[in-house]
N, C-alpha and C positions, 0 to 999 in steps of 0.2 A: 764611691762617694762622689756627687758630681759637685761642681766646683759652686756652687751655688750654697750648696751642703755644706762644705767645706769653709767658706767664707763667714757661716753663720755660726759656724763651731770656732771659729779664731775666734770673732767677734764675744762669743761667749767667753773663750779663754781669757781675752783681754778683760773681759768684762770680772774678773775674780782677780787677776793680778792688780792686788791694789797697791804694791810696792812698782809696778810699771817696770817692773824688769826682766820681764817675757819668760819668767817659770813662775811654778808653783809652788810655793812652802809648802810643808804639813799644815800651816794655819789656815790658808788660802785654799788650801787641799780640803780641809776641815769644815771650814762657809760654807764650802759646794756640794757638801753631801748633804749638811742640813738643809740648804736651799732646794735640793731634791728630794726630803723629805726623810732622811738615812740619819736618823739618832744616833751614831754609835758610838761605842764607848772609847777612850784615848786607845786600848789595846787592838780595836778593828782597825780604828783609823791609820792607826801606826801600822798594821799589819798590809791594807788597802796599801798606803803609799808608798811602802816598801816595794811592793808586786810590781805597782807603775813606773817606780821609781829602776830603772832597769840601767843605767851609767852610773849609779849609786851615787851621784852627786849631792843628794839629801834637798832637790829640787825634781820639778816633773818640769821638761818641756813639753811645747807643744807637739811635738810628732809622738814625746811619748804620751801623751794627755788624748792623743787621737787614735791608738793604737791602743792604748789600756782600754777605754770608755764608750767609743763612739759604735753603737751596733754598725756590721758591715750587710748589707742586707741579704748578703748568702748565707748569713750566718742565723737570721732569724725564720724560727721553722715555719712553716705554713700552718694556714688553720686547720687543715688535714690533718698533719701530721702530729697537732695540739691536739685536737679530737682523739685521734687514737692512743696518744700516750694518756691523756685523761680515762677514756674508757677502760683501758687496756687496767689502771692504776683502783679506778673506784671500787675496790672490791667486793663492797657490800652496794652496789650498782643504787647508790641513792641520789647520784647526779651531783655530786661535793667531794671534796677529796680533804679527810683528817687530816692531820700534823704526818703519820707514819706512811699515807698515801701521793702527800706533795712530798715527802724525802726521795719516793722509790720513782716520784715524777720527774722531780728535777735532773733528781740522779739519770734518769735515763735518757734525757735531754743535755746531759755532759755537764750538770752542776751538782759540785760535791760540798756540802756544807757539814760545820759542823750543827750540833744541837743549838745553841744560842743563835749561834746566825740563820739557821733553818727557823727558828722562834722569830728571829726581826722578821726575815723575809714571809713568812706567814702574815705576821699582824700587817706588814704592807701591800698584801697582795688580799687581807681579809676586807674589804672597805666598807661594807655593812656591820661589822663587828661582831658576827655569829659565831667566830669560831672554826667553820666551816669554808674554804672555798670552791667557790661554784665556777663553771666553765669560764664564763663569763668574765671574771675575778681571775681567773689563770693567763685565758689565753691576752686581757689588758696590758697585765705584767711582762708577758712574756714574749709580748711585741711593740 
């Protein structure tokens, strides 16, 4: 992350701590997901800042706020290699990938969800509201 990167992500940080005391509540934790578009329900949310929450102090700081959240960009896969787990996944090669085709996607992309959460993250990654996601709608999300 270069420091430019990194400047705009405090900046961000600072911009949710509306108590000014350089962590994150669950409440504060809570704003930022909505503001990102992430509806979830009190049991995600709580379960999200538990995972971030890694000193257990029932706050996130910022290194852990930048280490939970912030893609590192080795870690976001190429369009190559989106292309191929898509193809690889469409099994009725109709150019979309159903609910049981983004699970066997993600999952092989090293994301394991449950059914609910595989449900949010579909209708967020669906943006025309088909039902269906198309490369297009994957590889957005997924960079």
């Amino acid at each position: 992350m270069s420091n430019k990167e990194l400047d705009e992500a405090r900046n961000y940080f600072r911009s949710l701590d509306s108590d000014g005391d350089g962590l994150l509540s669950c409440s504060e934790f809570s704003v930022m997901l909505q503001k990102i578009g992430l509806n979830l329900n009190r049991n995600e949310v709580a379960r999200l800042f538990d995972k971030a929450d890694k000193d257990k102090t029932g706050k996130i700081s910022f290194h852990e706020f930048t280490n939970s959240f912030l893609k590192k960009r080795d870690s976001v896969p190429s369009k190559e290699r989106l292309r191929e787990v898509f193809t690889t996944n469409d099994r009725n090669q109709d150019g979309h990938l159903n609910h049981e085709e983004c699970f066997l996607s993600l999952k092989q992309l090293g994301h394991v969800l449950d059914d609910p959460g595989l449900k949010r993250v579909i209708s967020i990654m669906d943006k025309n509201g088909d039902g269906r996601i198309s490369f297009h709608e994957f590889c957005k999300f997924m960079q």
